[in-house]
KOLBA-522112 format. One record per atom (N, C-alpha, C, O): atom name; chain; x, y, z. Coordinates in nm, 4 decimals. Layout:
# residues N
<rec name="CA" chain="A" px="X" py="Y" pz="Z"/>
...
END
This chain:
# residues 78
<rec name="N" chain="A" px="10.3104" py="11.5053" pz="11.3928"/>
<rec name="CA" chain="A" px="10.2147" py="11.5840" pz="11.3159"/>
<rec name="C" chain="A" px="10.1194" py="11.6538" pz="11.4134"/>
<rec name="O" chain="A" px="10.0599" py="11.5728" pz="11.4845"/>
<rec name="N" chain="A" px="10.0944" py="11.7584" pz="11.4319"/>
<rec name="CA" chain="A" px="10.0081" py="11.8775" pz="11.4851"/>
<rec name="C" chain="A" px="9.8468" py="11.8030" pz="11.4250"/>
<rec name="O" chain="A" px="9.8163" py="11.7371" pz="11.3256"/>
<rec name="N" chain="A" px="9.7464" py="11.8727" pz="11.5850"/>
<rec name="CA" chain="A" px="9.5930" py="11.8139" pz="11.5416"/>
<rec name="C" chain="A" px="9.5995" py="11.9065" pz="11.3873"/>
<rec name="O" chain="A" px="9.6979" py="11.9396" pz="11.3212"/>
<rec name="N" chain="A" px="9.4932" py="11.9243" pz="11.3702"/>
<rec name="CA" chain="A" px="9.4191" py="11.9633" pz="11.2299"/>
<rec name="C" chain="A" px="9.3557" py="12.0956" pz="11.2993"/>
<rec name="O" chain="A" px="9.3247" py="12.1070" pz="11.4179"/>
<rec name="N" chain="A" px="9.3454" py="12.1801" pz="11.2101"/>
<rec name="CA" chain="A" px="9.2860" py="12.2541" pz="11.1989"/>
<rec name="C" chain="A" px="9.1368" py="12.2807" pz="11.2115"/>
<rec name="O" chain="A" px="9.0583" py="12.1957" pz="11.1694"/>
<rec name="N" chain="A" px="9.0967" py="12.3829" pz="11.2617"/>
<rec name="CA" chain="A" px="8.9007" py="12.3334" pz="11.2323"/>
<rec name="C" chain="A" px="8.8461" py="12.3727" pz="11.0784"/>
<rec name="O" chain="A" px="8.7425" py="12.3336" pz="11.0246"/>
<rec name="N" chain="A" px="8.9363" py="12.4516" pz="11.0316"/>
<rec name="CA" chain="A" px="8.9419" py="12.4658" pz="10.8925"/>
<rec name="C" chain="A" px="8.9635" py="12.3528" pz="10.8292"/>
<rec name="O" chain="A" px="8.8715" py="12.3129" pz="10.7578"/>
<rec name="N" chain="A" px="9.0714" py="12.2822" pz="10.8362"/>
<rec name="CA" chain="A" px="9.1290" py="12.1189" pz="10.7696"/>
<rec name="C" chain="A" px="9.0398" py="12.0120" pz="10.7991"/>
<rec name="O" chain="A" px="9.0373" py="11.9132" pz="10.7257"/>
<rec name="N" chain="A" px="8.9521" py="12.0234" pz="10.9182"/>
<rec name="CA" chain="A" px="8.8702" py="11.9308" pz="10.9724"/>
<rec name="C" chain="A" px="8.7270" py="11.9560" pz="10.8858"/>
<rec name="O" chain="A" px="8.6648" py="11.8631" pz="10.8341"/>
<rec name="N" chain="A" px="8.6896" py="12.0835" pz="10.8797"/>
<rec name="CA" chain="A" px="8.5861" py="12.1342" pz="10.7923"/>
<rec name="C" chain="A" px="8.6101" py="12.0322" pz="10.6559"/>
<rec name="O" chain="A" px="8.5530" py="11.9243" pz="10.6398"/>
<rec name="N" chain="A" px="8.6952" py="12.0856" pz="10.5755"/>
<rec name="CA" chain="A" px="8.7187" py="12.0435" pz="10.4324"/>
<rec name="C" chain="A" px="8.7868" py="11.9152" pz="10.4355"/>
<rec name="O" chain="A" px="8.8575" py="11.8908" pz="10.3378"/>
<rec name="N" chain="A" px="8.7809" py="11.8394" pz="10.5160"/>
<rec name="CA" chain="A" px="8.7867" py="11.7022" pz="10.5530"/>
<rec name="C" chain="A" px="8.6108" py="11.6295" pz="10.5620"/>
<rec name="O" chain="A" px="8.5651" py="11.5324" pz="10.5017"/>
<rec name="N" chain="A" px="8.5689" py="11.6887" pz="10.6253"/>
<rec name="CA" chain="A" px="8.4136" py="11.7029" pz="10.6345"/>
<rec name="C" chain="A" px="8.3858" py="11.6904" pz="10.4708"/>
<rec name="O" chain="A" px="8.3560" py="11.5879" pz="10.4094"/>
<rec name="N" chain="A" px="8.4014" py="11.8036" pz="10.4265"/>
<rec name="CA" chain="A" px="8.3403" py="11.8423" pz="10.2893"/>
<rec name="C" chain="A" px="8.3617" py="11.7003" pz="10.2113"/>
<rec name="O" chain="A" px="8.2757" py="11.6273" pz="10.1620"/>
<rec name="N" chain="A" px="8.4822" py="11.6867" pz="10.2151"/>
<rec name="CA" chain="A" px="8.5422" py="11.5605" pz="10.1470"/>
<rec name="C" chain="A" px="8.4513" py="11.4449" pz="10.1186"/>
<rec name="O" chain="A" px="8.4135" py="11.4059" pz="10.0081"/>
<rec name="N" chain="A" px="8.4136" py="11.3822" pz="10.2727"/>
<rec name="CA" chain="A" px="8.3791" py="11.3123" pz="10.3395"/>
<rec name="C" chain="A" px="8.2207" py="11.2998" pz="10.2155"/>
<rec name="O" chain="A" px="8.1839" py="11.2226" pz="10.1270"/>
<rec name="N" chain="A" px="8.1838" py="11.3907" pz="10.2620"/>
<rec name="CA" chain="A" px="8.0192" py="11.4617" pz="10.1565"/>
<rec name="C" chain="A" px="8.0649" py="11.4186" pz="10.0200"/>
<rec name="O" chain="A" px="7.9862" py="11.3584" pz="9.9470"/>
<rec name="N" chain="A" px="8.1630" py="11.4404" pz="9.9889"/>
<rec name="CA" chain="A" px="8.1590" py="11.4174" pz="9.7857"/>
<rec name="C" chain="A" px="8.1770" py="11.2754" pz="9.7932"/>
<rec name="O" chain="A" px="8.1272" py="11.2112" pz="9.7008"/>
<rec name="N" chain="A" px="8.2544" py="11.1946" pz="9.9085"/>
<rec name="CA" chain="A" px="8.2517" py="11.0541" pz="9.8476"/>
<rec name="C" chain="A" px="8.0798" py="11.0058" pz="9.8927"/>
<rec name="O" chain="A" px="8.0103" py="10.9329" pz="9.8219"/>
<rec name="N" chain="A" px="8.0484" py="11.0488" pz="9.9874"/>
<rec name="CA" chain="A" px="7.9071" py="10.9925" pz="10.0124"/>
<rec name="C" chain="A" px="7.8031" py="11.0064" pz="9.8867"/>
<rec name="O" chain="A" px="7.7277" py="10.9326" pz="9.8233"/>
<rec name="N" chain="A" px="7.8315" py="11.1050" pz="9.8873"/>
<rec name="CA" chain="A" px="7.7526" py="11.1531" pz="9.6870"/>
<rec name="C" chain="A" px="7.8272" py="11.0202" pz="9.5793"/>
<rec name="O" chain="A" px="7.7448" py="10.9582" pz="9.5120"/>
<rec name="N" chain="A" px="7.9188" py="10.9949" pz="9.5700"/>
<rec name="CA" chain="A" px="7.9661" py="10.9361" pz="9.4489"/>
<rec name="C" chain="A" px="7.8933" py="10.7825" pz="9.5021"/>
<rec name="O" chain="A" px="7.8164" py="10.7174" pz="9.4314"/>
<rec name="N" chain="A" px="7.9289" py="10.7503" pz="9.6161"/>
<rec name="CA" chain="A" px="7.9029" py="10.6455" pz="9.6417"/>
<rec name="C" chain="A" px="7.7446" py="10.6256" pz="9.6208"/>
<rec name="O" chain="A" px="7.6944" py="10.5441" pz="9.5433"/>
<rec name="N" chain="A" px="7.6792" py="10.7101" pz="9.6993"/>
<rec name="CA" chain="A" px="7.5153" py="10.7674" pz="9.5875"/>
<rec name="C" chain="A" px="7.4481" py="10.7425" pz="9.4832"/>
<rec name="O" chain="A" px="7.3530" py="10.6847" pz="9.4304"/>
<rec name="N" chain="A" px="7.5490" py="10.8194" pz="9.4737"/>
<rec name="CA" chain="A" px="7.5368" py="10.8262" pz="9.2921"/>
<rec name="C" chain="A" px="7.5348" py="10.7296" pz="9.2085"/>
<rec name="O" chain="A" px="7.4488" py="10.7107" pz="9.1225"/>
<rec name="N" chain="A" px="7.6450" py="10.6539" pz="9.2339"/>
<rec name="CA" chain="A" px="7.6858" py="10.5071" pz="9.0974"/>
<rec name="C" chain="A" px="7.5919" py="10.3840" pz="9.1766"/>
<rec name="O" chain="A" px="7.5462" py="10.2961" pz="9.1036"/>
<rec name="N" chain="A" px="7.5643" py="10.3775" pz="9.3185"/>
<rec name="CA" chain="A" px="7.4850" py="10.2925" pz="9.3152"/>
<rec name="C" chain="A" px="7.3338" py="10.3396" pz="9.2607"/>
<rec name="O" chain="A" px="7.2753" py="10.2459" pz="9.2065"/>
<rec name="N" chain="A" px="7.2753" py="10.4364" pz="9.2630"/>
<rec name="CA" chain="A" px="7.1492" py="10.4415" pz="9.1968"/>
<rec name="C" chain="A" px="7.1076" py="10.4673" pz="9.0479"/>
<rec name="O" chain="A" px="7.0005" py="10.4750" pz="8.9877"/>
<rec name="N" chain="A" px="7.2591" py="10.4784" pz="9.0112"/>
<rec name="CA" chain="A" px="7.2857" py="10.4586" pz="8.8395"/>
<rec name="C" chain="A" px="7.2896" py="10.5729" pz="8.7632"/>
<rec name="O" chain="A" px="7.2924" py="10.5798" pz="8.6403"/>
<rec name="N" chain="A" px="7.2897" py="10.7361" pz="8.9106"/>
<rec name="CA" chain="A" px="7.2531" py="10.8110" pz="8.8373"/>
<rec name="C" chain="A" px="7.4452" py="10.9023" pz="8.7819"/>
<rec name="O" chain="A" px="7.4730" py="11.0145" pz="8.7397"/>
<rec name="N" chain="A" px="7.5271" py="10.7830" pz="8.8130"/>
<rec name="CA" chain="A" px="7.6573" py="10.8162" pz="8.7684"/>
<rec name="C" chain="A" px="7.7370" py="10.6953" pz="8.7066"/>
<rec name="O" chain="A" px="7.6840" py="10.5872" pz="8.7320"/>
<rec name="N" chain="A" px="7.8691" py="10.6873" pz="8.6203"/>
<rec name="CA" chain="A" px="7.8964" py="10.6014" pz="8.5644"/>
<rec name="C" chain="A" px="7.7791" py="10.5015" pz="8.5214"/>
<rec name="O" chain="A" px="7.8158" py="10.3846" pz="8.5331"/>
<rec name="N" chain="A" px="7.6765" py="10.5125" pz="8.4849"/>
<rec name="CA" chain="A" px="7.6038" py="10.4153" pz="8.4161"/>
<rec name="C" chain="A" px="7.6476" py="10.3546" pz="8.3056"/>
<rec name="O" chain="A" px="7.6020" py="10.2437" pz="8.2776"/>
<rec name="N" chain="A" px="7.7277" py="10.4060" pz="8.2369"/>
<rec name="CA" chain="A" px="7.8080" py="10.3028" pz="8.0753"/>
<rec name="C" chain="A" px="7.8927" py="10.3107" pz="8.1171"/>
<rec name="O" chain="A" px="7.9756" py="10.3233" pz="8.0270"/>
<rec name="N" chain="A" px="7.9705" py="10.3136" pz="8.2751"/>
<rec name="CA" chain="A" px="8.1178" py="10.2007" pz="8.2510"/>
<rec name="C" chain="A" px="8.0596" py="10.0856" pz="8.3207"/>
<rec name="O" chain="A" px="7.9408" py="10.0759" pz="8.3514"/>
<rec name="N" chain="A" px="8.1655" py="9.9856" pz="8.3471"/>
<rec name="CA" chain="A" px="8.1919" py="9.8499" pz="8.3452"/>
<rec name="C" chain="A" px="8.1739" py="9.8289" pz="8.4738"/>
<rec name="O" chain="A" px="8.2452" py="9.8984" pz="8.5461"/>
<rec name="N" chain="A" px="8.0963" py="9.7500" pz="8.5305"/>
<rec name="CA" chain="A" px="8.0399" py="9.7129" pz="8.6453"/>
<rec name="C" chain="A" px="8.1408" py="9.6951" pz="8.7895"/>
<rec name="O" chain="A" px="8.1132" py="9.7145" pz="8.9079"/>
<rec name="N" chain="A" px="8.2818" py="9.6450" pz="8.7157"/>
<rec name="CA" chain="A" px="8.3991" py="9.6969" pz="8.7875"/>
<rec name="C" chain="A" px="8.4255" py="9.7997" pz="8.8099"/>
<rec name="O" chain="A" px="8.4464" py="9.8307" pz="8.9272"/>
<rec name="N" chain="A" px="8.4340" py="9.8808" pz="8.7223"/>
<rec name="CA" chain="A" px="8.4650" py="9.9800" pz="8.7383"/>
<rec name="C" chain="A" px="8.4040" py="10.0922" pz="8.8633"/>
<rec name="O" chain="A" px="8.4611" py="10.1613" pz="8.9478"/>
<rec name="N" chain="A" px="8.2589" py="10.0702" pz="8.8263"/>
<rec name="CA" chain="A" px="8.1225" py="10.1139" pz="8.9100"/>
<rec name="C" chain="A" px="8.1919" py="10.0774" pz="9.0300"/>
<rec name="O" chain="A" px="8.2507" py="10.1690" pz="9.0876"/>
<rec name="N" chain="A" px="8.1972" py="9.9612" pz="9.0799"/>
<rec name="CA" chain="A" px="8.2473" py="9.8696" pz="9.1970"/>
<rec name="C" chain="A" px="8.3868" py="9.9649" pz="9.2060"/>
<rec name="O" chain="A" px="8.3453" py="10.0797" pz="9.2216"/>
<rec name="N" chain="A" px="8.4943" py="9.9657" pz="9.2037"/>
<rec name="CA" chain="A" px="8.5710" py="10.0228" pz="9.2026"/>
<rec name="C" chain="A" px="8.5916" py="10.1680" pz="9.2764"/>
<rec name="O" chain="A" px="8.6799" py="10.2113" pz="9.3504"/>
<rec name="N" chain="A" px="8.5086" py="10.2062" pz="9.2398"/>
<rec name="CA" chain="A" px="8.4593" py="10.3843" pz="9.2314"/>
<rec name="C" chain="A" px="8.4351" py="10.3835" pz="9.3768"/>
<rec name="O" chain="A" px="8.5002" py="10.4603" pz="9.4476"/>
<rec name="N" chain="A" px="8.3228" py="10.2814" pz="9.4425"/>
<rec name="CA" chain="A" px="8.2394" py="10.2776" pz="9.4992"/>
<rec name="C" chain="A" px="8.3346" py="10.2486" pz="9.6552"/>
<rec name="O" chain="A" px="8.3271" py="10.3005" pz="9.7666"/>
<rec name="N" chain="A" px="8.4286" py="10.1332" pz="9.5930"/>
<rec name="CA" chain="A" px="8.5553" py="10.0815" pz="9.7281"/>
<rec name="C" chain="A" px="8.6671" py="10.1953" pz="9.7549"/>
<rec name="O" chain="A" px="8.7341" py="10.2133" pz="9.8566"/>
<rec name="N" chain="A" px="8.6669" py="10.2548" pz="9.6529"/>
<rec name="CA" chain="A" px="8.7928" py="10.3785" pz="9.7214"/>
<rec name="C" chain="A" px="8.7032" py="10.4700" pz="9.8000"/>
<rec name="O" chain="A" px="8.7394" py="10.5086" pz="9.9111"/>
<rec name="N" chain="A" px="8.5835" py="10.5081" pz="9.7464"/>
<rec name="CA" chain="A" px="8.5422" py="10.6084" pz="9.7982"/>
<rec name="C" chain="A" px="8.4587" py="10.5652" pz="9.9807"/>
<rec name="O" chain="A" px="8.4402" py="10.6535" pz="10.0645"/>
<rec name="N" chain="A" px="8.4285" py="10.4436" pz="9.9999"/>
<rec name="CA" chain="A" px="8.4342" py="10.3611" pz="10.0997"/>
<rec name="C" chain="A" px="8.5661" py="10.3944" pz="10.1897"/>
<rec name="O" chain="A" px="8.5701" py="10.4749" pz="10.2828"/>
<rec name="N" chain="A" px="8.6609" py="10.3233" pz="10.1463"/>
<rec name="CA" chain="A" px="8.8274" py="10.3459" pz="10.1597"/>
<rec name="C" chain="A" px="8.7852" py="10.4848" pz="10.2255"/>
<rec name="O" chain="A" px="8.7467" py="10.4987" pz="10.3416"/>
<rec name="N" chain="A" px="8.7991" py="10.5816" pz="10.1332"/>
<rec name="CA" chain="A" px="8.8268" py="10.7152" pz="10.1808"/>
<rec name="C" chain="A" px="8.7657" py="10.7673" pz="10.2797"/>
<rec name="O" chain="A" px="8.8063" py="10.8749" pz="10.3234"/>
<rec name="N" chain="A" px="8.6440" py="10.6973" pz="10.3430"/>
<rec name="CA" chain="A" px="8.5543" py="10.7234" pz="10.4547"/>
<rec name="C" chain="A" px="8.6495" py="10.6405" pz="10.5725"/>
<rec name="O" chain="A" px="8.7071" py="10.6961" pz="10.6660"/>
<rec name="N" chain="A" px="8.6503" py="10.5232" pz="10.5490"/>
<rec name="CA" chain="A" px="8.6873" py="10.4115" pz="10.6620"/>
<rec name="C" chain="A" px="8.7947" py="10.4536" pz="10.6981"/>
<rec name="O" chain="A" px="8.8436" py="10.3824" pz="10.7859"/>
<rec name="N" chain="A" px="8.8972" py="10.5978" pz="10.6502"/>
<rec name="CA" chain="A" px="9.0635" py="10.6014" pz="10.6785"/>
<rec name="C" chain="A" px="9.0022" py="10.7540" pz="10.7249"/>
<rec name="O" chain="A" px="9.0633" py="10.8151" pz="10.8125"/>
<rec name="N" chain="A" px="8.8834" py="10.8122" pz="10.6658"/>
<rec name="CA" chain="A" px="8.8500" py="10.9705" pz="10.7261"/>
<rec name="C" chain="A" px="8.8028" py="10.9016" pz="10.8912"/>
<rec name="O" chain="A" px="8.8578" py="10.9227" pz="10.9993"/>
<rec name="N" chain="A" px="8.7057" py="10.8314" pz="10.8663"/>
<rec name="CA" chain="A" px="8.6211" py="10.7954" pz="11.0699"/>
<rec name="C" chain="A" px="8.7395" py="10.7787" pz="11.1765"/>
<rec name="O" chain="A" px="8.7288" py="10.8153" pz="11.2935"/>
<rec name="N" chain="A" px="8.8722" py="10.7094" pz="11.1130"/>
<rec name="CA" chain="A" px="8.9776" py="10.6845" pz="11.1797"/>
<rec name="C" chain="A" px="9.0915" py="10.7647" pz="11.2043"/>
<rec name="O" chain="A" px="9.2097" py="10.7415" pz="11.2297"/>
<rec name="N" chain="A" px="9.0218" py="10.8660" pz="11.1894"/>
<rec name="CA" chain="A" px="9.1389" py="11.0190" pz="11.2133"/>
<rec name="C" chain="A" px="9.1729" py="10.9729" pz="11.3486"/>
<rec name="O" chain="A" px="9.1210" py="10.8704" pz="11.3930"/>
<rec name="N" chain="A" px="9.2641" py="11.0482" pz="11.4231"/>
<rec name="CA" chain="A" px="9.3058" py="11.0616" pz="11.6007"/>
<rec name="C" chain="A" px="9.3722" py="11.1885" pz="11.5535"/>
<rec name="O" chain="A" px="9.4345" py="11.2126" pz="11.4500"/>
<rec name="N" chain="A" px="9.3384" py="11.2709" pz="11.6688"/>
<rec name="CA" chain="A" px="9.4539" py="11.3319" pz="11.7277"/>
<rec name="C" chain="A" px="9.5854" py="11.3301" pz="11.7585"/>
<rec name="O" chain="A" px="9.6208" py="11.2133" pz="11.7426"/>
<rec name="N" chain="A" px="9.6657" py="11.3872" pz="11.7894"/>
<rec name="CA" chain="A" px="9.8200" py="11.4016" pz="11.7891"/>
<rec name="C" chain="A" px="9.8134" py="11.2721" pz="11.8974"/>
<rec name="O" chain="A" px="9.9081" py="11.1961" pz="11.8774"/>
<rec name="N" chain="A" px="9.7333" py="11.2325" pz="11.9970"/>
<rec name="CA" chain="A" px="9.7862" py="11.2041" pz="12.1090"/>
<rec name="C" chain="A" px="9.7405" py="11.0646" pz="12.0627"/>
<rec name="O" chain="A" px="9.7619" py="10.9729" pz="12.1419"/>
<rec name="N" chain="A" px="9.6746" py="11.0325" pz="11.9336"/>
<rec name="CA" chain="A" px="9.7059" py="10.8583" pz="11.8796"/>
<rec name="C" chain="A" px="9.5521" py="10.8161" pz="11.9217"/>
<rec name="O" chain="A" px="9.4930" py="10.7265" pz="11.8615"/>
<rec name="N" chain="A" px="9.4907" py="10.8923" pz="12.0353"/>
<rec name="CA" chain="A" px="9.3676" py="10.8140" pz="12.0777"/>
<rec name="C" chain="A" px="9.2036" py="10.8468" pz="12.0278"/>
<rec name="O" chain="A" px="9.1051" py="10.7867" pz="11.9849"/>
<rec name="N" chain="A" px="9.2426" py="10.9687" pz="12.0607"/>
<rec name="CA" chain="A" px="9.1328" py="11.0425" pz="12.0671"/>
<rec name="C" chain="A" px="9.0550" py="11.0972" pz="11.9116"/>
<rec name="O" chain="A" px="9.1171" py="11.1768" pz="11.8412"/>
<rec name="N" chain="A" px="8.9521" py="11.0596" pz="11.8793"/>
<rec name="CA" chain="A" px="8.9102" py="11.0735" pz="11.7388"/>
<rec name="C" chain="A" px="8.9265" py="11.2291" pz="11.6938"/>
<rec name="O" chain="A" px="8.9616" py="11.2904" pz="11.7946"/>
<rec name="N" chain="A" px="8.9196" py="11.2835" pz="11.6256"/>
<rec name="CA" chain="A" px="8.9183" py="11.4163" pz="11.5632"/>
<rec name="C" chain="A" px="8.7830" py="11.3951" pz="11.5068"/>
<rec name="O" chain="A" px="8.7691" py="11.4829" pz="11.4216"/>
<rec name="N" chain="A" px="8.6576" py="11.3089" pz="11.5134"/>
<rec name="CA" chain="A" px="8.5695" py="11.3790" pz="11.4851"/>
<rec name="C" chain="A" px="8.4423" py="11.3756" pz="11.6558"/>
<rec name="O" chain="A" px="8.3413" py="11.3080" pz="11.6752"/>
<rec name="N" chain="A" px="8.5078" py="11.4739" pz="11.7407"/>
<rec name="CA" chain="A" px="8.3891" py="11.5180" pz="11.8421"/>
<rec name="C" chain="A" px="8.2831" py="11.5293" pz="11.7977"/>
<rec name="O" chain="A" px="8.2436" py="11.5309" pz="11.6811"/>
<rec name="N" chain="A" px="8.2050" py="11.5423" pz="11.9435"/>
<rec name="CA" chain="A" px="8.0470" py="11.6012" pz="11.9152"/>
<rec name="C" chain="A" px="8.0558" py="11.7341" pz="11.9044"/>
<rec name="O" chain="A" px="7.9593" py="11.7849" pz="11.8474"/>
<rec name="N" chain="A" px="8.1654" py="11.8299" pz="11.9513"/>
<rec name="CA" chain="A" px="8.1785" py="11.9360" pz="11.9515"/>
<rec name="C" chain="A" px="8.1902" py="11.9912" pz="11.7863"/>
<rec name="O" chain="A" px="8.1322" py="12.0831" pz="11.7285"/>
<rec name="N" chain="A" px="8.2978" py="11.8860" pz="11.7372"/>
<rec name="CA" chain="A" px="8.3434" py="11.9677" pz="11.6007"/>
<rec name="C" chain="A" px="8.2392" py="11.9280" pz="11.4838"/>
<rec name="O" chain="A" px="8.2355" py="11.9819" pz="11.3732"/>
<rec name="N" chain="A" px="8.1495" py="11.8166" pz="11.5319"/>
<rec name="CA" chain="A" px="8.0870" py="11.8212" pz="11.4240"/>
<rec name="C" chain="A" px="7.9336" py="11.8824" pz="11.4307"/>
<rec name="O" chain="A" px="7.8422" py="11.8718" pz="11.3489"/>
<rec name="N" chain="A" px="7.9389" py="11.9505" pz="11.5586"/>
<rec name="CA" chain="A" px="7.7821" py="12.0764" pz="11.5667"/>
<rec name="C" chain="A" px="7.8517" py="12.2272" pz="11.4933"/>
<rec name="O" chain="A" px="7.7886" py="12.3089" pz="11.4263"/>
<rec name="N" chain="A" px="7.9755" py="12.2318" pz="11.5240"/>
<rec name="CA" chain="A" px="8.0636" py="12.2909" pz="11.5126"/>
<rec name="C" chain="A" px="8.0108" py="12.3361" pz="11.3384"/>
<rec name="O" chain="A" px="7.9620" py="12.4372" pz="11.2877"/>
<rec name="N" chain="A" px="8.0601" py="12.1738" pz="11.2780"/>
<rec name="CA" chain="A" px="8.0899" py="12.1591" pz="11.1131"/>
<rec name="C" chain="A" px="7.8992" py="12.2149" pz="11.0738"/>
<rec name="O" chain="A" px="7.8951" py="12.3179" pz="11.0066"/>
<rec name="N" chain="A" px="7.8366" py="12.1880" pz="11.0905"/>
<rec name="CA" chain="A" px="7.6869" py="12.1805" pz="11.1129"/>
<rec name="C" chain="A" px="7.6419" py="12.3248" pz="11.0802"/>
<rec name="O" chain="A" px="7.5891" py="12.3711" pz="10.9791"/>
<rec name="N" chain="A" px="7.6874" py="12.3942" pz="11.2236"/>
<rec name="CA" chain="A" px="7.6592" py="12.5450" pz="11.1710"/>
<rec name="C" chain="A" px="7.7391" py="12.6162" pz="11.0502"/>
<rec name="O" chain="A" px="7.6878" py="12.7010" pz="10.9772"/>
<rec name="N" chain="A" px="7.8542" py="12.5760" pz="11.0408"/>
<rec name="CA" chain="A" px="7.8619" py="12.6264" pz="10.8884"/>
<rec name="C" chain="A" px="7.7913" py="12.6157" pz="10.7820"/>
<rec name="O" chain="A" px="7.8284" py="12.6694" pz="10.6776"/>
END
């Protein structure tokens, strides 16, 4: 698989932002408030998940993270 794009890395970024919001969100109650406390919980572990498998990107070469200091002053000025 080829690195990523700085475009793909961007909207990987973006991504990154909506689970931080959800995760936000349902803990301060200002989302899912009438579902089921599992559920809440639930919401909260994928979108966790989806961070802990985004920080662990690499590069083609297996080592090297895909998120630099470069790409994310980079992500910044957008």
């Amino acid at each position: 698989m080829a690195d990523k794009t700085a475009d793909e890395i961007a909207a990987d970024f973006v991504a990154m932002g909506h689970s931080v919001a959800v995760i936000t969100d349902v803990i301060a109650g200002d989302s899912m408030a009438d579902e089921e406390a599992a559920d809440r919980q639930a919401a909260v572990d994928r979108n966790v998940e989806h961070l802990e498998l985004m920080k662990a990107m690499k590069k083609e070469d297996g080592t090297t993270s895909i998120w630099t200091t470069k790409v994310l002053q980079q992500l910044m000025q957008q």
